[in-house]
N, CA and C atoms as an extended XYZ file, in Angstrom:
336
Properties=species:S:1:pos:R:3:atomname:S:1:resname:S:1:resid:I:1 pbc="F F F"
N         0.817       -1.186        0.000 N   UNK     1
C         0.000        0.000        0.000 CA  UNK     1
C         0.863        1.253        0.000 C   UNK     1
N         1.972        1.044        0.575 N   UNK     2
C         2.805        2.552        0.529 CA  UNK     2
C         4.073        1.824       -0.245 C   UNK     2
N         4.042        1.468       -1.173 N   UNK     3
C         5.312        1.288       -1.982 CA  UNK     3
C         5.394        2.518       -2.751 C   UNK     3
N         4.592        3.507       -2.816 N   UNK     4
C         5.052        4.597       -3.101 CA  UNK     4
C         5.704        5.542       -2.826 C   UNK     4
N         6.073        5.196       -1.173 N   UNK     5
C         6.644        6.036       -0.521 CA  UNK     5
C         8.181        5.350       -0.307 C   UNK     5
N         8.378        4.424       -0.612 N   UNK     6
C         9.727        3.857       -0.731 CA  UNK     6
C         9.752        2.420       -0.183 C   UNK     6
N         8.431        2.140        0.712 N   UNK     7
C         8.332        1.325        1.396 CA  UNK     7
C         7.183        0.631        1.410 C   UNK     7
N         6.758       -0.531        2.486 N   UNK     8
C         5.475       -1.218        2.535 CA  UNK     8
C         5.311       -1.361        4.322 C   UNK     8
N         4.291       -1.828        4.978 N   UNK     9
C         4.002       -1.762        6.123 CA  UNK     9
C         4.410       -3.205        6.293 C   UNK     9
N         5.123       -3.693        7.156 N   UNK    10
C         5.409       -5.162        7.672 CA  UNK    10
C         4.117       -5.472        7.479 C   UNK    10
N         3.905       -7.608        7.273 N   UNK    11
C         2.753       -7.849        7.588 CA  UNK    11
C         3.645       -8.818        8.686 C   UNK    11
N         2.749       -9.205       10.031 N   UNK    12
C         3.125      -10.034       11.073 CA  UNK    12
C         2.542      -10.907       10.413 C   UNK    12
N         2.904      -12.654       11.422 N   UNK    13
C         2.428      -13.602       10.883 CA  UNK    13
C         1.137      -14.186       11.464 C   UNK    13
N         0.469      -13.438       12.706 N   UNK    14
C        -0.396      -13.500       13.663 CA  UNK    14
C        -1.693      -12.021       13.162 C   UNK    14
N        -2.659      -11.910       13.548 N   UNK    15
C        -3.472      -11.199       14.045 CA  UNK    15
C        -3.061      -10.072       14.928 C   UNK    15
N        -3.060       -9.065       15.083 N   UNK    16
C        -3.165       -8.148       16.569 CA  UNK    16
C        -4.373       -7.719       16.414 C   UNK    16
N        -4.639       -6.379       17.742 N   UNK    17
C        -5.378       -6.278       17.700 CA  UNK    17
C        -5.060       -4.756       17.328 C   UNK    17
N        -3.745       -4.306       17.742 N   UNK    18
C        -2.957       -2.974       17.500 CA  UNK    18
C        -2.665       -2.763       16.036 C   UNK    18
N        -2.672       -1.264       15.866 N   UNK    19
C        -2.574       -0.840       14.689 CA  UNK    19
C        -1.045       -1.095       14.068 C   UNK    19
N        -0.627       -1.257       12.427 N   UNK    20
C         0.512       -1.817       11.820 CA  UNK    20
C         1.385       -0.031       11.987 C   UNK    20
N         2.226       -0.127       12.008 N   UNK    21
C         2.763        1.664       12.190 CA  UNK    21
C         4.409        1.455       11.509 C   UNK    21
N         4.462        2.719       11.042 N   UNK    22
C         5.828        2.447       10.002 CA  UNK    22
C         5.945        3.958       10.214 C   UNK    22
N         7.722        4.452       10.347 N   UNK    23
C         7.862        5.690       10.213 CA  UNK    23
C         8.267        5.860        8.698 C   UNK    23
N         8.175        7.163        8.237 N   UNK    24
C         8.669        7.256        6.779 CA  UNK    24
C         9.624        8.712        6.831 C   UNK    24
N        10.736        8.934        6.356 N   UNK    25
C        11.342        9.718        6.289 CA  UNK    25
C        10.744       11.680        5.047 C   UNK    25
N         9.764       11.227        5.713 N   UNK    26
C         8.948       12.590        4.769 CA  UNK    26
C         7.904       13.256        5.649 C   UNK    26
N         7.650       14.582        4.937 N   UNK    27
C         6.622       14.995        5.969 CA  UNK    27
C         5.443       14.941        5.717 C   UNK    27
N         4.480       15.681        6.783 N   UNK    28
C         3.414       14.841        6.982 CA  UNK    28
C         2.745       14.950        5.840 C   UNK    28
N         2.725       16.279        5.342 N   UNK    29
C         2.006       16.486        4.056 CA  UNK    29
C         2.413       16.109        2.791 C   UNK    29
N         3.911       15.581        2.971 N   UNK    30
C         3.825       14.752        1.503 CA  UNK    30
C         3.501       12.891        2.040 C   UNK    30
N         3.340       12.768        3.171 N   UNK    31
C         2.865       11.319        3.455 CA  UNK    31
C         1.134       11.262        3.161 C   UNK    31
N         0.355       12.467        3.458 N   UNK    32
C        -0.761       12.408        3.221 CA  UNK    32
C        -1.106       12.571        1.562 C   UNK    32
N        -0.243       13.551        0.752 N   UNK    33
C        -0.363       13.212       -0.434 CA  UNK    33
C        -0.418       12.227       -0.968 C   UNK    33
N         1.134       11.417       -0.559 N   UNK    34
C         0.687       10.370       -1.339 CA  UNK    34
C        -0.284        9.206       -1.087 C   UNK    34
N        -0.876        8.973        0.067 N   UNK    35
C        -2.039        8.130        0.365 CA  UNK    35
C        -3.381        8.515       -0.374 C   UNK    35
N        -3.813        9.916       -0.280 N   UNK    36
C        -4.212       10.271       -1.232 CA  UNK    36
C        -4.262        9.797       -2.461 C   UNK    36
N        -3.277       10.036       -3.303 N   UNK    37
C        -3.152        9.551       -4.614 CA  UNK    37
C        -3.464        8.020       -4.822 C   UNK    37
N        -2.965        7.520       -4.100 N   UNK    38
C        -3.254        6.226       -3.569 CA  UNK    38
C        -4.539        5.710       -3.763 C   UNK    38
N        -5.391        6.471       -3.147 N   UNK    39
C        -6.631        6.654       -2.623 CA  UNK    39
C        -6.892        5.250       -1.260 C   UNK    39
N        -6.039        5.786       -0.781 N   UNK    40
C        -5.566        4.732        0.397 CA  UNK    40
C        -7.025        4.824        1.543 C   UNK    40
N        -7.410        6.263        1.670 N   UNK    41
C        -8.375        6.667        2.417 CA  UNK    41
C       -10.113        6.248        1.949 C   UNK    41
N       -10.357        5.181        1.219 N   UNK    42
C       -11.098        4.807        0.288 CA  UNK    42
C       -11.384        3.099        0.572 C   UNK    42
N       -12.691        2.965        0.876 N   UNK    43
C       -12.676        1.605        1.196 CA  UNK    43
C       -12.456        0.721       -0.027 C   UNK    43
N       -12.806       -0.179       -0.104 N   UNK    44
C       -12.623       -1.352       -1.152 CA  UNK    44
C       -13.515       -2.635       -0.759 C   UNK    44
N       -13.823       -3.084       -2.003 N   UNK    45
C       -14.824       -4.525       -1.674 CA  UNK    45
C       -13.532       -5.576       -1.971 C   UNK    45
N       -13.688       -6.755       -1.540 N   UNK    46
C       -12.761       -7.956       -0.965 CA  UNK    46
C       -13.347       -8.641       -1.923 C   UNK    46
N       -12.285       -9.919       -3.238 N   UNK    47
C       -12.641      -10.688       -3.478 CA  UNK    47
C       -13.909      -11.976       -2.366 C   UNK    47
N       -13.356      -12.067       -1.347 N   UNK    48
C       -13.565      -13.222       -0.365 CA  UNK    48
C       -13.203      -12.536        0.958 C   UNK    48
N       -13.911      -13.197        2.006 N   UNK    49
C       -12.603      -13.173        3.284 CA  UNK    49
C       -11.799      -13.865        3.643 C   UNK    49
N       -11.712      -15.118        3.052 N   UNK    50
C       -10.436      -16.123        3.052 CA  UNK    50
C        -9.233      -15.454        2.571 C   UNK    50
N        -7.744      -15.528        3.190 N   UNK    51
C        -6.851      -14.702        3.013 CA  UNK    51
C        -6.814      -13.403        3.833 C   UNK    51
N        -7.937      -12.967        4.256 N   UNK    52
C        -7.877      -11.656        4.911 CA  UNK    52
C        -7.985      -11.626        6.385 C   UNK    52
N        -9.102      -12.622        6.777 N   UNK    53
C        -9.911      -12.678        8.031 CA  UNK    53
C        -8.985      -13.371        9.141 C   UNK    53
N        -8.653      -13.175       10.278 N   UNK    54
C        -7.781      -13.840       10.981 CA  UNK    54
C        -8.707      -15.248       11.743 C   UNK    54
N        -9.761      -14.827       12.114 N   UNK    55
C        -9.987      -15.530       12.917 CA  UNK    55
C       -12.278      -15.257       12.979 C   UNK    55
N       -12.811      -16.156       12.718 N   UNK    56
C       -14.293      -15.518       12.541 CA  UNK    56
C       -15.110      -16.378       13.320 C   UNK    56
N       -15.827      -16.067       14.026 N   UNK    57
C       -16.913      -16.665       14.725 CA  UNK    57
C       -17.267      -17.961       14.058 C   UNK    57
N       -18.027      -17.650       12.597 N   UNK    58
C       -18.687      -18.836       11.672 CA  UNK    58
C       -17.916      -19.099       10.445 C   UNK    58
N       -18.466      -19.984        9.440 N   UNK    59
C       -17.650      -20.341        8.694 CA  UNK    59
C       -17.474      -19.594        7.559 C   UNK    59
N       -16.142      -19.057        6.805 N   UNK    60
C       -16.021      -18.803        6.411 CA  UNK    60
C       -16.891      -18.137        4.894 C   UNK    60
N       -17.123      -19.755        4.702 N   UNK    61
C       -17.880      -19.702        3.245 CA  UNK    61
C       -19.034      -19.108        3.569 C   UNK    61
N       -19.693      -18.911        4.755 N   UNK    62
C       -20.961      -18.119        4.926 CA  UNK    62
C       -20.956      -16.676        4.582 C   UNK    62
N       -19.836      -16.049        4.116 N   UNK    63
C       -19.880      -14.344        4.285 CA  UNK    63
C       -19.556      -14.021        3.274 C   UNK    63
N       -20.766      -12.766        2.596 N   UNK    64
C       -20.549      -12.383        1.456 CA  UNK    64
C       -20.243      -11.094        1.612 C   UNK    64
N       -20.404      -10.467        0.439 N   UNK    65
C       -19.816       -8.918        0.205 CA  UNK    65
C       -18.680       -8.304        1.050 C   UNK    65
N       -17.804       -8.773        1.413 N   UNK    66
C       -16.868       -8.587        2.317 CA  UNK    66
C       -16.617       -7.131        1.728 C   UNK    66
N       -16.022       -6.067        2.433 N   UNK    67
C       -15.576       -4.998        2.426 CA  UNK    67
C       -14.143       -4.380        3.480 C   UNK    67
N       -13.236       -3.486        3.030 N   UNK    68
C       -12.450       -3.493        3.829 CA  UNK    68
C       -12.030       -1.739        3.878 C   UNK    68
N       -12.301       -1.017        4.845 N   UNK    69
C       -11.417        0.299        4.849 CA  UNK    69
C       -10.332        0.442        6.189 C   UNK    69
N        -9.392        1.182        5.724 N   UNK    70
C        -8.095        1.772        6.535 CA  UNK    70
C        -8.572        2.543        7.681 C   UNK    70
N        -8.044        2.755        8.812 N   UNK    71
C        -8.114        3.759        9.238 CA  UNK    71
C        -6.751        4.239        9.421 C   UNK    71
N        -6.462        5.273        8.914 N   UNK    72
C        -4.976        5.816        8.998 CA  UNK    72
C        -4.862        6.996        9.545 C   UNK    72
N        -3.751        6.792       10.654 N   UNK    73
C        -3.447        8.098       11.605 CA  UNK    73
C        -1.522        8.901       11.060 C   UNK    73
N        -1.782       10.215       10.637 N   UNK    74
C        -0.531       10.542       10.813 CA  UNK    74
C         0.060       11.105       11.610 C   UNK    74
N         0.940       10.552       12.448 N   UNK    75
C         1.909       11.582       13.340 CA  UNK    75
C         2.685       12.180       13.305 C   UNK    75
N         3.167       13.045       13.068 N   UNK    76
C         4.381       13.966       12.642 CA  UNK    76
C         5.222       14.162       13.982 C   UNK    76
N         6.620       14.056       13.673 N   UNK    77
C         7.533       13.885       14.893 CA  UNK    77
C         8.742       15.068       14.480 C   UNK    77
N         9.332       15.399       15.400 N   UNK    78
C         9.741       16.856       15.769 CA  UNK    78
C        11.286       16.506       14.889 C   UNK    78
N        11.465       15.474       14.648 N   UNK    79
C        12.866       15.760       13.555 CA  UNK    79
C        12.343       15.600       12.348 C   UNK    79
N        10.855       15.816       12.119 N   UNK    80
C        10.526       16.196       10.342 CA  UNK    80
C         9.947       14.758        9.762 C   UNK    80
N         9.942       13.263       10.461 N   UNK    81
C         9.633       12.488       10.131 CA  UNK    81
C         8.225       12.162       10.141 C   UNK    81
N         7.427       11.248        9.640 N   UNK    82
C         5.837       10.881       10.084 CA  UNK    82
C         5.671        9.607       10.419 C   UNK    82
N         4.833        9.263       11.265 N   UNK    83
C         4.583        8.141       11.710 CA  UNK    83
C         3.090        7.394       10.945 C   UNK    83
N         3.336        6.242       10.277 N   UNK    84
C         2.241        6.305       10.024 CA  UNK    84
C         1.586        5.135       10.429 C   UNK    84
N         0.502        4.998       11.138 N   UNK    85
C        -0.653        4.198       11.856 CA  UNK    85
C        -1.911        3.869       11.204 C   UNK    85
N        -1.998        2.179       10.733 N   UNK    86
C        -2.978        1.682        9.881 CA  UNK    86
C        -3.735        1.114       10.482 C   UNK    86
N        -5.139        0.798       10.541 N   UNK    87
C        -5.630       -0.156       11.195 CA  UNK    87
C        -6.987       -0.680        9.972 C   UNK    87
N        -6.836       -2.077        9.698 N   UNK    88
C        -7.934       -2.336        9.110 CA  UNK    88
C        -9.241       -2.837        9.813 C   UNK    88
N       -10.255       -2.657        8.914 N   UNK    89
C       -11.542       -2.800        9.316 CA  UNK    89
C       -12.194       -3.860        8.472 C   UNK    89
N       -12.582       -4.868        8.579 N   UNK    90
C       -13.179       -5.978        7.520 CA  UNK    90
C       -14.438       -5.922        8.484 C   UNK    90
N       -15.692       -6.184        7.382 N   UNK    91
C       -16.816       -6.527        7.239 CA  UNK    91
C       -17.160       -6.918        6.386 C   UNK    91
N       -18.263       -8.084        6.827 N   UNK    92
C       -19.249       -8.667        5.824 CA  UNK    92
C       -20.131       -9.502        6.110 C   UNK    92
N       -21.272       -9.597        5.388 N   UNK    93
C       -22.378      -10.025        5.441 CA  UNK    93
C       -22.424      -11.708        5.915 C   UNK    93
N       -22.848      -11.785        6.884 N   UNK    94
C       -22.742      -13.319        7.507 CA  UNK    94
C       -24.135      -13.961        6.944 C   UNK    94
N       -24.316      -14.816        6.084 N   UNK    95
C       -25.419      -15.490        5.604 CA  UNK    95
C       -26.044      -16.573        6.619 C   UNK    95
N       -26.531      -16.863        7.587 N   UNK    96
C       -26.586      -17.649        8.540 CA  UNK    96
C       -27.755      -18.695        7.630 C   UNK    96
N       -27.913      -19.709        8.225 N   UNK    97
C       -29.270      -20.673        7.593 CA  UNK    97
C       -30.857      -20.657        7.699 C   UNK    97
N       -30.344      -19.923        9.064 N   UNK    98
C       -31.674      -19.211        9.732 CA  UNK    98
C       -31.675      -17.473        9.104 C   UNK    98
N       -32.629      -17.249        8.253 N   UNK    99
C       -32.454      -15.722        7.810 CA  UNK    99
C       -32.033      -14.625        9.348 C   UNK    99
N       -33.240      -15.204       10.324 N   UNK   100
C       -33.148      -14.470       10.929 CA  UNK   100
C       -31.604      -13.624       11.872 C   UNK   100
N       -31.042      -14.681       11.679 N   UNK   101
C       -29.757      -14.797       12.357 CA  UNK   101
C       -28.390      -14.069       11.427 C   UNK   101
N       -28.843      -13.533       10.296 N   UNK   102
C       -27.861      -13.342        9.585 CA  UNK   102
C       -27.479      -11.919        9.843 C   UNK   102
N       -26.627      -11.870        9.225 N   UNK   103
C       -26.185       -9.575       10.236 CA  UNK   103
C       -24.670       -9.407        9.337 C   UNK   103
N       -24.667       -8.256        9.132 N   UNK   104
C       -23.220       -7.848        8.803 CA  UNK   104
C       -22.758       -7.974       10.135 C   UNK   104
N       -21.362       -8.194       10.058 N   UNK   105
C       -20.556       -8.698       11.129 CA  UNK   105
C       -19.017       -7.879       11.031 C   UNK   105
N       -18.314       -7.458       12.149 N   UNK   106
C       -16.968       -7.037       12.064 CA  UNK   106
C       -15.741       -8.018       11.862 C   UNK   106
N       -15.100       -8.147       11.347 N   UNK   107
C       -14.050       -9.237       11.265 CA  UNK   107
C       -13.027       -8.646       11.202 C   UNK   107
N       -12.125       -9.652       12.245 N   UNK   108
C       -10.214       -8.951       12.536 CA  UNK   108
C        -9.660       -9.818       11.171 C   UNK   108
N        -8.606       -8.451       11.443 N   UNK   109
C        -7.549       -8.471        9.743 CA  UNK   109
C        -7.008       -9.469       10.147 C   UNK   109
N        -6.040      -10.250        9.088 N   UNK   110
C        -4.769      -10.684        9.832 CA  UNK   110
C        -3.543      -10.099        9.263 C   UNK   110
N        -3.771       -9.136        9.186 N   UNK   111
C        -2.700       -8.319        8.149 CA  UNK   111
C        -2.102       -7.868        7.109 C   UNK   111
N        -2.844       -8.659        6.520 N   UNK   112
C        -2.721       -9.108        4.457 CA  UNK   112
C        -2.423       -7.686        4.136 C   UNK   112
């Protein structure tokens, strides 16, 4: 997502529950540009949630329209650098067998 900026955000090999954070040697306003351009600030619909979802209540194959947006924080730090703080958000539609039971649902990243 930020290979535009020279770099990419580690992915861990686990779930957290804490946001992914990377400093970048630029300031804040050319870090927000380029996310921008990016259109980093912009949700997106998910092939699937397989690959994405760390860990889900029900089964997988039950959830459709998956969707995913960023929440991104910039911090700007006093020698000119920015900090930048990602946190994803997955949702999607849990199809249960019982209509009644079915609900969009929140689902943890696993970092993808």
């Amino acid at each position: 997502m930020l290979s535009a900026l020279g770099t990419s955000i580690p992915r861990p090999a686990t779930a957290q529950a804490v946001p992914y954070a990377r400093t970048y040697a630029k300031s804040n306003e050319e870090v927000d540009k380029a996310l921008k351009k990016m259109q980093a600030y912009a949700g997106q619909k998910l092939p699937t949630v397989e690959g994405f979802v760390a860990n889900a209540e029900h089964p997988l194959d039950r959830y459709e329209r998956p969707f995913y947006q960023f929440s991104i924080d910039l911090l700007p730090t006093a020698s000119g650098t920015t900090v930048v703080r990602v946190t994803a958000k997955i949702t999607a539609w849990y199809a249960d067998r019982d209509p009644s039971k079915s609900a969009y649902e929140a689902l943890p990243s696993n970092g993808r």
